[in-house]
PLY file of the C-alpha trace (Angstrom):
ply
format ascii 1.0
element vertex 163
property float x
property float y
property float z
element edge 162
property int vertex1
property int vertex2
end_header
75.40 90.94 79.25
74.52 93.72 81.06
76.49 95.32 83.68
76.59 98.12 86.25
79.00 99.61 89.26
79.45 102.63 90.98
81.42 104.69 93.25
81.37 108.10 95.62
83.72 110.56 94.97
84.75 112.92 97.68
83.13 116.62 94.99
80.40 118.42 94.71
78.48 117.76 91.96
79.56 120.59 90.07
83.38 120.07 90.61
82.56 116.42 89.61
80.83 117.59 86.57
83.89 119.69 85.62
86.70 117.06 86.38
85.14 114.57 84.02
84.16 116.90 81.52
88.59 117.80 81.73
88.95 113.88 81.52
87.47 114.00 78.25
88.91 117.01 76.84
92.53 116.29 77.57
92.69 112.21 76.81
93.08 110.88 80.10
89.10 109.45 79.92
90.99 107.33 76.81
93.98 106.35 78.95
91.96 105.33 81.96
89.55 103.15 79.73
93.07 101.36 78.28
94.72 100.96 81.38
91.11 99.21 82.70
90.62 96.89 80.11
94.41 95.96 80.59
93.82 95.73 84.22
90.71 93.31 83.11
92.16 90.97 80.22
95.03 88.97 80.39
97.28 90.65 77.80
96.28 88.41 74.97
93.49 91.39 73.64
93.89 94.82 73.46
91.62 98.04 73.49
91.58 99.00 69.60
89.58 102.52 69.99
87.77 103.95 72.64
84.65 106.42 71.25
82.88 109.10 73.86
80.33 111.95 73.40
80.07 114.97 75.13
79.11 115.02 78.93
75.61 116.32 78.81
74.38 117.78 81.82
70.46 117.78 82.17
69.03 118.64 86.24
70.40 116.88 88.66
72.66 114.50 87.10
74.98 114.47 83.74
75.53 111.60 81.68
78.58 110.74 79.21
78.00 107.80 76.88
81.23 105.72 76.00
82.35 102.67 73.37
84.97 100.38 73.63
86.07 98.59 71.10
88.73 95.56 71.56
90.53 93.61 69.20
91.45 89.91 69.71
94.91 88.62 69.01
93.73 88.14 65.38
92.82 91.07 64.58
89.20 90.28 64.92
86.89 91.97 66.99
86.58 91.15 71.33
83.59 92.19 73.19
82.41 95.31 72.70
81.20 97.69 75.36
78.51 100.18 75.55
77.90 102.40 78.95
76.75 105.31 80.23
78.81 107.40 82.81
76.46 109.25 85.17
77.01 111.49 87.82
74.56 112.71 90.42
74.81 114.37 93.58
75.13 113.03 96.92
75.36 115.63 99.57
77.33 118.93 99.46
80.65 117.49 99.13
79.56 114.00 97.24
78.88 112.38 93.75
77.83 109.22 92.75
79.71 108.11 89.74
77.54 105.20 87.91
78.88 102.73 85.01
75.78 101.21 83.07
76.26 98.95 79.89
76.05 96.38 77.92
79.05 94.28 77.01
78.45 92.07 74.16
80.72 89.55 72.70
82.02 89.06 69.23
79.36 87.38 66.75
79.65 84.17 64.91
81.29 81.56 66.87
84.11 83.36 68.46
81.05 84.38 70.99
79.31 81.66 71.49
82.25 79.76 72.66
83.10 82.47 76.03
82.40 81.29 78.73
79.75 83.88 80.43
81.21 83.15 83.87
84.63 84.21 82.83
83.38 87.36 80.83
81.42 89.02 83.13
84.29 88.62 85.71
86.49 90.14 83.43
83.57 92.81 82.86
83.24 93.50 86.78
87.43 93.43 87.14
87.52 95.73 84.31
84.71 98.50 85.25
85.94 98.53 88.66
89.24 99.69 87.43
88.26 102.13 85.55
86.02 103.34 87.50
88.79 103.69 90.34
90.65 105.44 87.38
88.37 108.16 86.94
88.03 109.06 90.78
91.39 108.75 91.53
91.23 111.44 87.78
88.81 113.47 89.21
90.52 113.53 93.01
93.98 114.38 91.53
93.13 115.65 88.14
97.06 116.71 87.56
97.72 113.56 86.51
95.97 110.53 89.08
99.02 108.39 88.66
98.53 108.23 84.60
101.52 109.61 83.90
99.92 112.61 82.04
100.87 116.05 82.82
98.18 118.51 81.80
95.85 121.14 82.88
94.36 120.85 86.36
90.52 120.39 84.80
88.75 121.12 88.38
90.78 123.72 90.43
89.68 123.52 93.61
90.39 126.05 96.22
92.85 126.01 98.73
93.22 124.27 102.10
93.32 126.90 104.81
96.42 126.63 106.92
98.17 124.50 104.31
101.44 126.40 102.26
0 1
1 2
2 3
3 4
4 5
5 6
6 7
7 8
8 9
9 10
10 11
11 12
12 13
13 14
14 15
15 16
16 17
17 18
18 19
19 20
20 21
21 22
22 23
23 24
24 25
25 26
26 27
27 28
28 29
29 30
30 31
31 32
32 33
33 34
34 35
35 36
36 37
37 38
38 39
39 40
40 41
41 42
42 43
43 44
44 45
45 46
46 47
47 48
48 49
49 50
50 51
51 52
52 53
53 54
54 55
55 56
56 57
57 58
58 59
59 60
60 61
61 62
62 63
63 64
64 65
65 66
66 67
67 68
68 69
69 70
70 71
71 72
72 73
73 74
74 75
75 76
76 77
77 78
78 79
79 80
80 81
81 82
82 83
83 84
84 85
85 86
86 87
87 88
88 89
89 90
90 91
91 92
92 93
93 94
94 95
95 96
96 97
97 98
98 99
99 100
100 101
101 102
102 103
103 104
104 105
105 106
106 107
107 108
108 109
109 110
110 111
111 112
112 113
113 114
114 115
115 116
116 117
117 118
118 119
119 120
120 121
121 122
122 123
123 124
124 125
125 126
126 127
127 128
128 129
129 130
130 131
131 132
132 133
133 134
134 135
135 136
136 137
137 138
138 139
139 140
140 141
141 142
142 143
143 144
144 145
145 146
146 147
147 148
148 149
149 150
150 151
151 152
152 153
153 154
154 155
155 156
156 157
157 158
158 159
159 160
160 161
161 162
């Protein structure tokens, strides 16, 4: 099943560019991607490993492809998604953030017996959330209410007439 979403966030391209590139770096793109497919699945799977390359800018846009893999309460393998994070710009002070993919489910019976209804609901619940996770990363990239202290990966200048 194929799937897609996106979102604005309030950076310029190039301060997008370097707040995801951070995500990756310092393992909050991993903790967003678990808290999302928690946020997405009831509790009974779990995200077993969570594979990414490095963001590759090219023009106008730059592109980070991503894996997750779940495992089922056996032990055996849950659908397994396949995406493409893509930024572009959209205005000064704007970036689109785009989610493409594929999920597919487990072979063998185990997948032929979900429900596609219920699957790619749980696929739109889940990108959505993660997707929120990495602006809300890239908006307040000391932490965006992970939990994670770290480096700030986009520094952005100050406010005038703020302390």
């Amino acid at each position: 099943m194929f799937i897609s979403d996106e979102t604005s966030l309030d950076a310029g391209f190039r301060a997008a560019q370097a707040g995801l590139a951070g995500l990756t770096g310092g393992g909050l793109l991993a903790s967003a991607s678990a808290r999302a497919y928690g946020d997405g699945i009831t509790g009974r799977d779990r995200l077993a490993q969570v594979h990414f390359r490095e963001l590759a800018a090219c023009g106008d846009s730059a592109r980070l492809a991503l894996r997750w893999e779940a495992a089922g309460p056996d032990g055996g393998s849950f659908p397994v998604l396949d995406a493409d994070l893509t930024l572009t710009p959209a205005g000064k002070h704007s970036t689109t953030l785009t989610l493409t993919g594929a999920y597919r489910p487990p072979p063998g019976p185990a997948g032929a017996g979900l429900d596609q209804a219920i699957v790619r609901q749980v696929a739109r619940t889940t990108i959505r959330a993660f997707l929120r996770s990495i602006t809300e990363a890239i908006g307040h990239p000391a932490g965006a209410g992970t939990g994670a202290a770290g480096p700030d990966p986009a520094p952005r200048p100050p406010v005038p007439g703020t302390p």
